[in-house]
C-alpha positions in Angstrom: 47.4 58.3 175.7 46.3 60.9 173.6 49.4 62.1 172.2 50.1 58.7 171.6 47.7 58.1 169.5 48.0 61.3 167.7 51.9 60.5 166.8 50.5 57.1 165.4 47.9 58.7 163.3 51.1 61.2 161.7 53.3 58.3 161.6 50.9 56.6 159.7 50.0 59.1 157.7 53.3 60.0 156.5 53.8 56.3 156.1 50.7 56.4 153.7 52.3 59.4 151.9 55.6 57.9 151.1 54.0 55.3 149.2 51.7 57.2 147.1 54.7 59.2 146.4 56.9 56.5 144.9 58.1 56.6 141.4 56.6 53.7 139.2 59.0 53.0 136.6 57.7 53.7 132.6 57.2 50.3 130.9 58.8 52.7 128.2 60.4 55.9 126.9 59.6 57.1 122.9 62.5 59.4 121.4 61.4 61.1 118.1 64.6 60.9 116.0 65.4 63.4 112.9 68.6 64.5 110.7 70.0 67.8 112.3 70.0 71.0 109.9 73.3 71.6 111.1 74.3 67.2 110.2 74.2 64.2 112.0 71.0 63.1 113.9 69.2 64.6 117.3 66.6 62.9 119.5 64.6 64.4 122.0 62.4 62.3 124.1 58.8 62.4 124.0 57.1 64.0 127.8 61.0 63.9 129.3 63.2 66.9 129.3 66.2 64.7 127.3 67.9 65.6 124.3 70.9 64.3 122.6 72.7 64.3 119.0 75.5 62.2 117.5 76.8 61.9 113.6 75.3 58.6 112.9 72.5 56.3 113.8 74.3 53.9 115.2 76.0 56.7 117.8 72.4 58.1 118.5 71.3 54.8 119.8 74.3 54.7 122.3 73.8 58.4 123.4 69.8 57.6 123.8 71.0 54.8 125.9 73.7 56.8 127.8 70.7 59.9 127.9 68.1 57.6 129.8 70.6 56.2 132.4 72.2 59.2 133.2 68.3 61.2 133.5 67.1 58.1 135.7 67.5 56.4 139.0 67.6 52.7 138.6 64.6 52.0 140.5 62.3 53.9 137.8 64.1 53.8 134.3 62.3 53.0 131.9 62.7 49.3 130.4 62.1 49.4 126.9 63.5 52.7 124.7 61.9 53.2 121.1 62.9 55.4 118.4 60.5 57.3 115.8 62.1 58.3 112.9 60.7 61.0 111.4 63.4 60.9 108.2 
């Protein structure tokens, strides 16, 4: 009886664990976008370890894009991606 309820109580405990420990997905992700000494346009994301360049603004929003999906699982990508120019 005892070790019963002592495998319940780590069961449960781990249990408890696991959902403290889930990811909540970021309502949002902020990239601060500048030209590039070197041409062209970089973003790096603000609190994320994500960086990416392309030649034109239009290219930077699809490699942003492409940058977020590829850096997070489904479950806790971020919905909404915003750009601050700093031009």
């Amino acid at each position: 009886m005892i070790v019963t309820k002592f495998a319940k109580l780590i069961i449960g405990t781990t249990i408890m664990k696991a959902k403290q420990n889930k990811k909540q997905p970021a309502s949002e992700i902020v990239f601060s976008v500048e030209e590039s000494p070197e041409g062209g346009f970089e973003a790096h994301a603000l609190g994320h370890s994500i960086f990416t360049q392309a030649d034109t603004p239009e290219e930077l929003r699809a490699m942003v894009q492409d940058a977020v999906r590829c850096h997070f699982e489904a479950a806790v990508r971020p919905r909404v991606i915003r750009q601050i120019s700093r031009l």
